[in-house]
C-alpha positions in Angstrom: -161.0 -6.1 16.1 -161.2 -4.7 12.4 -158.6 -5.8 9.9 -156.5 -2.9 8.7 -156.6 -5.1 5.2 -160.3 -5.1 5.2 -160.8 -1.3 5.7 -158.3 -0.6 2.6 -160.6 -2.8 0.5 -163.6 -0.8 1.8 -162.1 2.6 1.4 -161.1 1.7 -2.0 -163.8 0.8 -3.4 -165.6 3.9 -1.6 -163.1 5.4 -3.7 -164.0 3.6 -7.0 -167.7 4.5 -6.5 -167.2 7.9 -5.4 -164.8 8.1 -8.7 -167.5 6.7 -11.1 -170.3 9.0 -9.8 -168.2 12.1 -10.6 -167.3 11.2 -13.8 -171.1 10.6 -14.4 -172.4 13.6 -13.6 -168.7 15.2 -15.3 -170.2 13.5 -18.3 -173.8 14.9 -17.9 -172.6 18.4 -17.2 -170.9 18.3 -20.4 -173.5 17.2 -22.4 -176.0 19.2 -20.8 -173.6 22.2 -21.7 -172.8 21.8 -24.9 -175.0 24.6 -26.3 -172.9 27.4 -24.3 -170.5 29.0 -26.7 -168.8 31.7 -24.5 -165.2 31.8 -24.2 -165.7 30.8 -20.8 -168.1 28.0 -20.9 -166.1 26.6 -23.8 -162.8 26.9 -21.8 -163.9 25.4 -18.4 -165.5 22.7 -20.6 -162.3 21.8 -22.0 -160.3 22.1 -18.9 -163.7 19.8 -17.8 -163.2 17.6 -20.2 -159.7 17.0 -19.6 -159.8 16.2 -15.9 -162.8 13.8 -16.9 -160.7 11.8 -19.1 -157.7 11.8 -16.3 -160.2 10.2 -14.0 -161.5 7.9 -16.5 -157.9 6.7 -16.8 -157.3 6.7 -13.0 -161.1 5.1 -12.4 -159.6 2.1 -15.1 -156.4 2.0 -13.1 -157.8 1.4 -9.8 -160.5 -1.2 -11.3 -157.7 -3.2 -12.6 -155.9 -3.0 -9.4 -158.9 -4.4 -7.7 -158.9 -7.1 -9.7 -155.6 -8.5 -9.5 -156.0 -8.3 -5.8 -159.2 -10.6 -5.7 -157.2 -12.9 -8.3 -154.4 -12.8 -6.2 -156.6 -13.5 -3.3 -158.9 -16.1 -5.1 -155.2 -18.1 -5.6 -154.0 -17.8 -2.1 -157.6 -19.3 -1.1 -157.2 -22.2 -3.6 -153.4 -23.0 -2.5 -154.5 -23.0 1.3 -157.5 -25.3 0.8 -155.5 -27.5 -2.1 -158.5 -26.9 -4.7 -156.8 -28.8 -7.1 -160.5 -28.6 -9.6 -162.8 -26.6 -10.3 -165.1 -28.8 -8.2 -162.9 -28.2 -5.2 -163.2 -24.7 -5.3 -167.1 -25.2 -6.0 -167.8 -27.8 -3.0 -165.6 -25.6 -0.3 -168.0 -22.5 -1.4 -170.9 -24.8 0.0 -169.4 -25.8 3.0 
């Protein structure tokens, strides 16, 4: 049976790669567009450039999230199989 924990992980970082190619191509649009100087283009590249820095900030948040959990995780790991050294936690990655 799947674990409900594990499909979380996967959608979020489905998530944080889906994130990080639309701010890419946010980012080329907007160069690629910088030569338009209608009232228009310049307005939906502002309102363009705003959302792309919201999901720049919400792409950071969700990175850092991410990590805490593997840190968290990476501890839980070391307190279960008492890696009390560095070449604990190395010789258990072998086994």
């Amino acid at each position: 049976m799947d674990d409900p924990d594990q499909k979380q992980v996967q959608s979020q970082e489905q998530l944080i790669g889906d994130l990080r190619q639309v701010i890419e191509n946010a980012e080329e649009l907007l160069k690629n567009t910088d030569h338009y100087t209608g009232l228009m283009y310049q307005a939906a590249r502002a309102k363009l450039a705003q959302a792309l820095l919201a999901a720049t900030e919400e792409l950071e948040r969700c990175e850092d999230a991410q990590l805490l959990r593997m840190i968290e995780a990476t501890h839980r790991a070391n307190l279960l199989y008492r890696d009390l050294s560095g070449e604990d936690k190395l010789m258990r990655a072998f086994h």
